[in-house]
N, CA, C and O atoms as a printed pandas DataFrame, in Angstrom:
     atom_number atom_name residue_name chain_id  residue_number  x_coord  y_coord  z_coord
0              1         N          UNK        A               1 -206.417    6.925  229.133
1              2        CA          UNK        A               1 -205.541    7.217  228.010
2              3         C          UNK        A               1 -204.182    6.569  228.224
3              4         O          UNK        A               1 -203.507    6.014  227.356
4              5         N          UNK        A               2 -203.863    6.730  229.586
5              6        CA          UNK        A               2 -202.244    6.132  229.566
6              7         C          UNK        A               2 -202.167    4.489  229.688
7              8         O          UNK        A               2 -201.108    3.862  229.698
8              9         N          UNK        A               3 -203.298    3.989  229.765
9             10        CA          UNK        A               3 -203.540    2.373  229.647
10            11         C          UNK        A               3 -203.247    1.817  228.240
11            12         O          UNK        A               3 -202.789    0.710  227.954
12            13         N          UNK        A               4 -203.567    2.699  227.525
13            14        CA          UNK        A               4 -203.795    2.092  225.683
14            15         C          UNK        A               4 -201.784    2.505  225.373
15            16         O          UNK        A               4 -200.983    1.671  224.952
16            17         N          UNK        A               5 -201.486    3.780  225.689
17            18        CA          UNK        A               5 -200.016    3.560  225.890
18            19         C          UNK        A               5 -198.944    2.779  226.159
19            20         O          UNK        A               5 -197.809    2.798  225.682
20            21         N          UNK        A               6 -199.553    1.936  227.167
21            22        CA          UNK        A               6 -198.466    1.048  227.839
22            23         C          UNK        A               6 -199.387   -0.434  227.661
23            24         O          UNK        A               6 -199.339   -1.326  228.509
24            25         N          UNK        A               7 -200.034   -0.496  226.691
25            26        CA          UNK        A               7 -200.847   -1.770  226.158
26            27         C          UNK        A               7 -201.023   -1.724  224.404
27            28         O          UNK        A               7 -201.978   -2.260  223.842
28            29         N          UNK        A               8 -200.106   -1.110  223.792
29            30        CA          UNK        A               8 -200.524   -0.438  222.324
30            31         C          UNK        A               8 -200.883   -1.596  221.260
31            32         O          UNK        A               8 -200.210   -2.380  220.592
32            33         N          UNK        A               9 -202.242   -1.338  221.413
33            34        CA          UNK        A               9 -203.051   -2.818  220.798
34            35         C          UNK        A               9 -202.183   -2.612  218.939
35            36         O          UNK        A               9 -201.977   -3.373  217.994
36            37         N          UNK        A              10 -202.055   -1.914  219.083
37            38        CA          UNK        A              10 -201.545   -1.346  217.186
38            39         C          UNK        A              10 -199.969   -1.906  216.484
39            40         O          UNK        A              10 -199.380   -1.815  215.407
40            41         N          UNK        A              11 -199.667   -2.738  218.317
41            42        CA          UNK        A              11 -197.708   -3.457  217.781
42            43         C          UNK        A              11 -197.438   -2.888  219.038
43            44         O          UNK        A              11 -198.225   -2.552  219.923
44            45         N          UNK        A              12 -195.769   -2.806  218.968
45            46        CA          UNK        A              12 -195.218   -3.242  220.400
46            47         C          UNK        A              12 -195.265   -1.892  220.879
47            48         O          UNK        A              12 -195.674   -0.928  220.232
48            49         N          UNK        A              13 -194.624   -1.873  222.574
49            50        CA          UNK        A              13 -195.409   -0.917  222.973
50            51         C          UNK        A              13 -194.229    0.323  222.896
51            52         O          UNK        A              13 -193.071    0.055  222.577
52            53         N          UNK        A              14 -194.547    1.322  223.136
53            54        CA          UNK        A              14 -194.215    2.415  222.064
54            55         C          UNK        A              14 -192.588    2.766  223.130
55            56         O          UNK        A              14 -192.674    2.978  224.340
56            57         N          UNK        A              15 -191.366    2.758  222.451
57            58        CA          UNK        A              15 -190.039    2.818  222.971
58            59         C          UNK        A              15 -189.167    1.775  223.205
59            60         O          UNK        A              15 -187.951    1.802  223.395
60            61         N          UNK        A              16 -190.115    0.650  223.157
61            62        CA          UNK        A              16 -189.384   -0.747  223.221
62            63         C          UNK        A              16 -188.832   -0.927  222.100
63            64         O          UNK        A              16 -189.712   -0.843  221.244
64            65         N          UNK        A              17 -187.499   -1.200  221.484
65            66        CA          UNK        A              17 -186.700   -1.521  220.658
66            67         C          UNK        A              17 -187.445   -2.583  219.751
67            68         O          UNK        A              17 -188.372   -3.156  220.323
68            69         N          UNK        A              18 -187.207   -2.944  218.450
69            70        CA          UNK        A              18 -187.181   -3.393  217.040
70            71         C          UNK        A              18 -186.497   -4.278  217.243
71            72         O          UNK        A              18 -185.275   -4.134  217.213
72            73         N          UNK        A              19 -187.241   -5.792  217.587
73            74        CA          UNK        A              19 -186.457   -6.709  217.431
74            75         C          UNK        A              19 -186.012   -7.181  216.266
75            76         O          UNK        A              19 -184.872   -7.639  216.347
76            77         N          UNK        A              20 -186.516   -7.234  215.187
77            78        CA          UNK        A              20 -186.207   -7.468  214.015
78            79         C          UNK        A              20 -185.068   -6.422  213.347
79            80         O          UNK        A              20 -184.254   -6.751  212.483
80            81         N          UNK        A              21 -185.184   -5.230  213.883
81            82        CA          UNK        A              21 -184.423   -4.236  213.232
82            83         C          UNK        A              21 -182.969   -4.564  213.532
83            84         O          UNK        A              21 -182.016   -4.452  212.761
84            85         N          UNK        A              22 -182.971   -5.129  215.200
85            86        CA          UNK        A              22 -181.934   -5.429  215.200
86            87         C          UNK        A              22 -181.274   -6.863  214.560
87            88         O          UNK        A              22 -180.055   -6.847  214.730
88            89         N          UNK        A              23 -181.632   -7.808  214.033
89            90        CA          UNK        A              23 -181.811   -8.859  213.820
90            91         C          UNK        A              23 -180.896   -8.186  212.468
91            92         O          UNK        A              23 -179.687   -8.288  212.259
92            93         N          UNK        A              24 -181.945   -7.475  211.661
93            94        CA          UNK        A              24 -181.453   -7.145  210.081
94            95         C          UNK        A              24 -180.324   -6.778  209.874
95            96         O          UNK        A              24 -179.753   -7.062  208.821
96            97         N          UNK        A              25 -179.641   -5.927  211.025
97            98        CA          UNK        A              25 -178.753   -5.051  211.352
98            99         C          UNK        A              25 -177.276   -5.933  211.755
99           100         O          UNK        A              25 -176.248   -5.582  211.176
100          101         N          UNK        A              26 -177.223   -6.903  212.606
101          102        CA          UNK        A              26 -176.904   -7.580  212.678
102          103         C          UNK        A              26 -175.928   -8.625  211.837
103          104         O          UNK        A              26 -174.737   -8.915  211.958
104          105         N          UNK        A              27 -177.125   -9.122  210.795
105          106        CA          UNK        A              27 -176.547   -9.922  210.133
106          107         C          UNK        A              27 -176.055   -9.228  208.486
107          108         O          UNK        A              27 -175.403   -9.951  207.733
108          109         N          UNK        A              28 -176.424   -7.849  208.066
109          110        CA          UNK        A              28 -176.100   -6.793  207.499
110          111         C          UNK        A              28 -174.742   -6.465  208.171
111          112         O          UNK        A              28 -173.862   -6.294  207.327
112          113         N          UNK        A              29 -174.320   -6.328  209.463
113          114        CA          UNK        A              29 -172.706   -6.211  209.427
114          115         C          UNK        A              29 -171.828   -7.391  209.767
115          116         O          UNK        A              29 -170.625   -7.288  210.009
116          117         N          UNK        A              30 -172.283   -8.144  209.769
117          118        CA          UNK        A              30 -171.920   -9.332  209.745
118          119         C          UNK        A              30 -171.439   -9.899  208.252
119          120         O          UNK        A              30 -170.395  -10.487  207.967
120          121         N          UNK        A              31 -172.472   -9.551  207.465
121          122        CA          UNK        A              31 -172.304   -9.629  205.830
122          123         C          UNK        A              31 -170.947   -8.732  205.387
123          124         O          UNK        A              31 -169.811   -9.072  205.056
124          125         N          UNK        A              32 -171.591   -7.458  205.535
125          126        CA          UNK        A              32 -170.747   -6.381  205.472
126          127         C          UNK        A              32 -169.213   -6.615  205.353
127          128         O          UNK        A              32 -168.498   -6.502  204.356
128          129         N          UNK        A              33 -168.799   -7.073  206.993
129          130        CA          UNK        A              33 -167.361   -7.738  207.480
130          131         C          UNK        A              33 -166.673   -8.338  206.741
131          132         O          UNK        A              33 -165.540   -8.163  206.293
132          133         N          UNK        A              34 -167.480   -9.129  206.619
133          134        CA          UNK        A              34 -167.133  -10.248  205.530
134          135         C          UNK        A              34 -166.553   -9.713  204.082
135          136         O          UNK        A              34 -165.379   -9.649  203.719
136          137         N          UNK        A              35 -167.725   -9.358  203.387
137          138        CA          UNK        A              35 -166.983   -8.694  202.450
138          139         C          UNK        A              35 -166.203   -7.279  202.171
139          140         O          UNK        A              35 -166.036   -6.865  201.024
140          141         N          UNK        A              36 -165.754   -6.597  203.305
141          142        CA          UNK        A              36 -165.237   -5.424  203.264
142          143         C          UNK        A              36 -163.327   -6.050  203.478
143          144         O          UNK        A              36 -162.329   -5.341  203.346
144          145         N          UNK        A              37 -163.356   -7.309  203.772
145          146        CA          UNK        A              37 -161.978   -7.950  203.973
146          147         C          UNK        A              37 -161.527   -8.674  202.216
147          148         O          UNK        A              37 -160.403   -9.118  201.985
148          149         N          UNK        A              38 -162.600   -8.649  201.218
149          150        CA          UNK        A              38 -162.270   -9.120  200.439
150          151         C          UNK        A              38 -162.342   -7.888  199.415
151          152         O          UNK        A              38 -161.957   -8.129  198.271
152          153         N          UNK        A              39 -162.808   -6.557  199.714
153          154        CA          UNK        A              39 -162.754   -5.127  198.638
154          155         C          UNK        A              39 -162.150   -5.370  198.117
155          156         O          UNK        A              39 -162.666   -5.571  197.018
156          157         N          UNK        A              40 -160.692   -5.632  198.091
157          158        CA          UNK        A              40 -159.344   -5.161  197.143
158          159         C          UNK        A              40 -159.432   -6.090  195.986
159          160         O          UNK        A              40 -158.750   -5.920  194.975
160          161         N          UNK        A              41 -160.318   -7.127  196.138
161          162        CA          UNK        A              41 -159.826   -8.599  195.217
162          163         C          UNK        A              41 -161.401   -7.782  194.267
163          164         O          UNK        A              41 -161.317   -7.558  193.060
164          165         N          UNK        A              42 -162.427   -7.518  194.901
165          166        CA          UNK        A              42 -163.366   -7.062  194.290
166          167         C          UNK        A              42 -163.302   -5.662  193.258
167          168         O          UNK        A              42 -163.898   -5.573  192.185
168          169         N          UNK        A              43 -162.561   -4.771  193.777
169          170        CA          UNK        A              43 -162.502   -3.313  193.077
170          171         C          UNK        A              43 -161.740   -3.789  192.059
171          172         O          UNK        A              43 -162.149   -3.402  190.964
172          173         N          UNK        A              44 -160.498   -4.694  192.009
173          174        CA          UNK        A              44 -159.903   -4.964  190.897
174          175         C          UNK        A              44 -160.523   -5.773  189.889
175          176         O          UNK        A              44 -159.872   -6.120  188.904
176          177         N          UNK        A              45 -161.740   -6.111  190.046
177          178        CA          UNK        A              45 -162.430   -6.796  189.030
178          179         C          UNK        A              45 -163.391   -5.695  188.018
179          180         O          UNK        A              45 -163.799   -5.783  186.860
180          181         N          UNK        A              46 -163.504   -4.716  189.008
181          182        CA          UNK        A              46 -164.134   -3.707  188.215
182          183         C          UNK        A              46 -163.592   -3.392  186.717
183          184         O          UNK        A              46 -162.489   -3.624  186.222
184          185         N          UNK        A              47 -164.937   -2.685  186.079
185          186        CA          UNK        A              47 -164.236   -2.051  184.722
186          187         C          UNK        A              47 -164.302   -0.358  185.427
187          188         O          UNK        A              47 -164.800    0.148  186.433
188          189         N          UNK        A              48 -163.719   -0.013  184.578
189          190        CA          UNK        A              48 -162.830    1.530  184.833
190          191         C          UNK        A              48 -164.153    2.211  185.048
191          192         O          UNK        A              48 -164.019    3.103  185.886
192          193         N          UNK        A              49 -165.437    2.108  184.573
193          194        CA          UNK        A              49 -166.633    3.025  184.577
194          195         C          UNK        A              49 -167.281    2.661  186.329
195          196         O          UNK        A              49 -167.852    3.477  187.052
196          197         N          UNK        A              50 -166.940    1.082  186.686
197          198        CA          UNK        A              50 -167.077    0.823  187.644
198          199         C          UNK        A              50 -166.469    0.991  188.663
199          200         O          UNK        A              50 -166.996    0.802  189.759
200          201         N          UNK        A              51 -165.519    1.291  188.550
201          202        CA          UNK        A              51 -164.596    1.729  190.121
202          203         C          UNK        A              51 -165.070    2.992  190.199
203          204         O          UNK        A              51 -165.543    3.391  191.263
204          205         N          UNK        A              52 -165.010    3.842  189.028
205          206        CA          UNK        A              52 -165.463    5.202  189.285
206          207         C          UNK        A              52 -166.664    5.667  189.854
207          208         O          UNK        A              52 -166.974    6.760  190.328
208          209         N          UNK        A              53 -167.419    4.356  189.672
209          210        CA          UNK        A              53 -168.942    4.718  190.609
210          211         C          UNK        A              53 -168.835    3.998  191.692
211          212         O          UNK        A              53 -169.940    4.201  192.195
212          213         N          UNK        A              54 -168.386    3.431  192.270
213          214        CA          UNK        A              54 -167.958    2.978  193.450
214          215         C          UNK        A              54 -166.901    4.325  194.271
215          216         O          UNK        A              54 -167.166    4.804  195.373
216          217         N          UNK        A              55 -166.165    4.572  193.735
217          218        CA          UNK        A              55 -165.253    5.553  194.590
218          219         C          UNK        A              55 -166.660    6.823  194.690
219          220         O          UNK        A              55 -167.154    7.073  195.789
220          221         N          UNK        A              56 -167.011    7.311  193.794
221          222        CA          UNK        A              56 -168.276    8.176  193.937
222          223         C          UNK        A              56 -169.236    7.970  195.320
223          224         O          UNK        A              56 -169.598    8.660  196.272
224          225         N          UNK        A              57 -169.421    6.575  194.825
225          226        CA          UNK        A              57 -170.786    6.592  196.049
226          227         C          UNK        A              57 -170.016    6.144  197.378
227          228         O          UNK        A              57 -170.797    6.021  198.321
228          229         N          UNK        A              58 -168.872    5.909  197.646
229          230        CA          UNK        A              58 -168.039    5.678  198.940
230          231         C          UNK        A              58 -167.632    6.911  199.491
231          232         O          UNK        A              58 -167.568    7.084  200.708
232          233         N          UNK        A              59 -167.301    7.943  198.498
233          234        CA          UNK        A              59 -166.601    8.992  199.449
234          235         C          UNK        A              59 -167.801    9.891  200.152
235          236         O          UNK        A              59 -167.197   10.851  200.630
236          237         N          UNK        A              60 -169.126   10.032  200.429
237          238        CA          UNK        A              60 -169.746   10.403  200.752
238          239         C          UNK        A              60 -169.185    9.927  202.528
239          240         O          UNK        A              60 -169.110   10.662  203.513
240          241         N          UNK        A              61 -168.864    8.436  202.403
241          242        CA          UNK        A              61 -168.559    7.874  203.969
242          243         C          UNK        A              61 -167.449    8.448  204.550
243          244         O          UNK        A              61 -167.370    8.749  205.741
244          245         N          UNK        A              62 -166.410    8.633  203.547
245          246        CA          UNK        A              62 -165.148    8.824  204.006
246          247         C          UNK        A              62 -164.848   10.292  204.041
247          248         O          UNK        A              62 -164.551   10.627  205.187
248          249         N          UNK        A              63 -164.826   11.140  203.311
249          250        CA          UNK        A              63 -164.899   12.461  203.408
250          251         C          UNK        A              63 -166.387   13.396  203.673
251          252         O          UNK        A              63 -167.112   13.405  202.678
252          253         N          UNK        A              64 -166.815   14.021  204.644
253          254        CA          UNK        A              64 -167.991   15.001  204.444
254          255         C          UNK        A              64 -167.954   15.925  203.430
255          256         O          UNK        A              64 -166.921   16.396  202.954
256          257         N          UNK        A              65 -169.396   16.259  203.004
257          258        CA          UNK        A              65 -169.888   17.158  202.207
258          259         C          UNK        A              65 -169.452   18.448  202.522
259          260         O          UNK        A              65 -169.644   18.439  203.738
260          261         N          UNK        A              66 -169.178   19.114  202.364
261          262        CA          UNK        A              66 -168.799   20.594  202.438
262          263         C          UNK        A              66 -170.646   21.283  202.171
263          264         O          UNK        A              66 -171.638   20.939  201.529
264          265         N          UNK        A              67 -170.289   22.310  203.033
265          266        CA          UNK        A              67 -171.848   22.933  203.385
266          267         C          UNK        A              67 -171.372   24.247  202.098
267          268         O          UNK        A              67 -170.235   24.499  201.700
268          269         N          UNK        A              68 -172.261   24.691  201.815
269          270        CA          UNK        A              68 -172.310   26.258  201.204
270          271         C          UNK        A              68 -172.189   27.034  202.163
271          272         O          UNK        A              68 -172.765   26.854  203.236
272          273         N          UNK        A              69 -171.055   28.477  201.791
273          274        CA          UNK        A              69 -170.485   29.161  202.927
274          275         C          UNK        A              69 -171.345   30.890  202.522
275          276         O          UNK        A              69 -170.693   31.316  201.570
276          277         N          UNK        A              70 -171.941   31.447  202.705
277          278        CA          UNK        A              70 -172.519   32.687  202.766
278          279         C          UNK        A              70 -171.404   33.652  202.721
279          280         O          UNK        A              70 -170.905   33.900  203.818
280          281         N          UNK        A              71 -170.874   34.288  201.637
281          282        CA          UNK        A              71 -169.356   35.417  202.403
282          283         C          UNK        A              71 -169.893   36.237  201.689
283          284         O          UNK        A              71 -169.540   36.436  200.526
284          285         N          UNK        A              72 -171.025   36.971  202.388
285          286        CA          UNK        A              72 -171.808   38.336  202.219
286          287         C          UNK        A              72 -170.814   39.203  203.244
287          288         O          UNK        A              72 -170.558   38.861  204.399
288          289         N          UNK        A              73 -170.369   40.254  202.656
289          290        CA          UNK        A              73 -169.865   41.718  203.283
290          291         C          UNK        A              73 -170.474   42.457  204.091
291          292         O          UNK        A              73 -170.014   43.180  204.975
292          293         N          UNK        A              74 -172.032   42.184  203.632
293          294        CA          UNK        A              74 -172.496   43.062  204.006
294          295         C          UNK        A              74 -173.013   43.671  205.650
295          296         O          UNK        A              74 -173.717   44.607  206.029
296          297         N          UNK        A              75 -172.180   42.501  206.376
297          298        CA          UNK        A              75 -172.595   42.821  207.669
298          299         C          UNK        A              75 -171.090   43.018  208.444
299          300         O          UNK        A              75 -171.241   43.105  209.662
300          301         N          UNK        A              76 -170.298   43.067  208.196
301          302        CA          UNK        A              76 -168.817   43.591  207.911
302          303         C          UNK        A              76 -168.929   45.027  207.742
303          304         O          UNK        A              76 -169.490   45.637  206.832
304          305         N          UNK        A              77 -168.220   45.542  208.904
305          306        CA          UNK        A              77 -167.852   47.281  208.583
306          307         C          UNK        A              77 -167.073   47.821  207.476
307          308         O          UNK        A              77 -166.088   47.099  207.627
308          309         N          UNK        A              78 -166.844   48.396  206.689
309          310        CA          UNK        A              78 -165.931   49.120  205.969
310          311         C          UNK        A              78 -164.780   49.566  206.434
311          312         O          UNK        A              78 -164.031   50.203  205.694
312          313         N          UNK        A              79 -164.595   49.412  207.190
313          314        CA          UNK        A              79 -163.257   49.614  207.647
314          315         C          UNK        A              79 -162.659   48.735  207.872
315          316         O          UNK        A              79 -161.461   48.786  207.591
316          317         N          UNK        A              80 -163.188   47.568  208.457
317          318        CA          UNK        A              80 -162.616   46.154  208.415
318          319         C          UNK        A              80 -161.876   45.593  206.924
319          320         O          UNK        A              80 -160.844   45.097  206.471
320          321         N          UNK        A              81 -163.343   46.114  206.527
321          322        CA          UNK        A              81 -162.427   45.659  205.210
322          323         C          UNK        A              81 -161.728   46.289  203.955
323          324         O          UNK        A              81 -161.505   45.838  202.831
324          325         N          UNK        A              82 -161.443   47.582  204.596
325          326        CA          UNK        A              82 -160.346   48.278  203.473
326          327         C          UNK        A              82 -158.898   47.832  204.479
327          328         O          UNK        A              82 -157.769   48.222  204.181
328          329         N          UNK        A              83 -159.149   47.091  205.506
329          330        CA          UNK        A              83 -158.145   46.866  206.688
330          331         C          UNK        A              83 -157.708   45.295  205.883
331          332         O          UNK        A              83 -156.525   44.955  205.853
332          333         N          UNK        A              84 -158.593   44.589  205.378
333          334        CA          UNK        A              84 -158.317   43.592  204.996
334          335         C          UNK        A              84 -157.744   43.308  203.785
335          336         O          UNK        A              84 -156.907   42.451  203.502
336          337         N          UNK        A              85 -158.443   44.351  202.910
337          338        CA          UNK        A              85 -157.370   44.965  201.390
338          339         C          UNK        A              85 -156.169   44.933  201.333
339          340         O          UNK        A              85 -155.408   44.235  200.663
340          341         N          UNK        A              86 -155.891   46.223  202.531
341          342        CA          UNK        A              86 -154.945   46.675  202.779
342          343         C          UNK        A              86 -153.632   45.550  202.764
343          344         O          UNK        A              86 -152.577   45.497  202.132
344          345         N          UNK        A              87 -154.266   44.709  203.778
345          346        CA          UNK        A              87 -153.366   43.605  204.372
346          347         C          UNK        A              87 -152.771   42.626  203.168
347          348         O          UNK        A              87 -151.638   42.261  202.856
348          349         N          UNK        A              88 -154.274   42.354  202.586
349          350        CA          UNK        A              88 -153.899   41.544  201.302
350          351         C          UNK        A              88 -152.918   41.935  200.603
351          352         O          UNK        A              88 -152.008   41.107  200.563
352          353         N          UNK        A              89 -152.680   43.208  199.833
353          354        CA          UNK        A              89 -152.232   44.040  198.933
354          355         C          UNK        A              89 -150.860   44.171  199.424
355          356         O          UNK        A              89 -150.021   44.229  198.525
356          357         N          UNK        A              90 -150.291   44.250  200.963
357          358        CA          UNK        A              90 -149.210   44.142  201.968
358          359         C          UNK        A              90 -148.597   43.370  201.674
359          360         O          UNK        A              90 -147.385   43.505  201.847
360          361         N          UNK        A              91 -149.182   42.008  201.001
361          362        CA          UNK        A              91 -148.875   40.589  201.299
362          363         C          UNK        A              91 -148.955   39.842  202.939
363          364         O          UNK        A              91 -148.472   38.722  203.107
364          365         N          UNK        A              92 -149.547   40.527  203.968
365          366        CA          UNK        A              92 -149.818   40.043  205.074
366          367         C          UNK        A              92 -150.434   39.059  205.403
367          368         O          UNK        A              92 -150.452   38.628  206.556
368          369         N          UNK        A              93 -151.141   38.462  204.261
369          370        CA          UNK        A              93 -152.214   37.249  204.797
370          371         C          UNK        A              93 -151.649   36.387  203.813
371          372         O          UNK        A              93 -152.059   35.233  203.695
């Protein structure tokens, strides 16, 4: 069994790196470079519907998604939180 592993008749053998992947990758930031030095001359060619989908699908890179936050009480004592009322209502927080 461990012969056909380290001989994987099916493509290369299994953990050895993607030569091509890197190849694609490569010349994809290479491209990239290139035109990420000329953005400013490019976004200003946009029409107004177009920058707006460009800033859309960019800020995914630049800012993270915010997760959904669970603010169930219900595992919170009651006393905590007439403590937290309290405070609010104080103006303490």
């Amino acid at each position: 069994m461990e012969q056909v592993e380290q001989n994987n008749r099916a493509g290369r053998p299994k953990g050895s790196p993607n030569k091509i992947t890197a190849e694609v990758r490569s010349i994809l930031a290479s491209w990239a470079e290139t035109e990420l030095r000329n953005i400013s001359d490019l976004y200003a060619k946009l029409s107004p519907k177009e920058k707006s989908r460009f800033i859309t699908n960019i800020l995914p890179f630049i800012v993270p998604r915010m997760k959904e936050v669970d603010l169930s009480f219900s595992s919170i004592p009651e006393e905590q939180i007439d403590s937290i009322i309290k405070k609010l209502l104080d103006g303490q927080y």
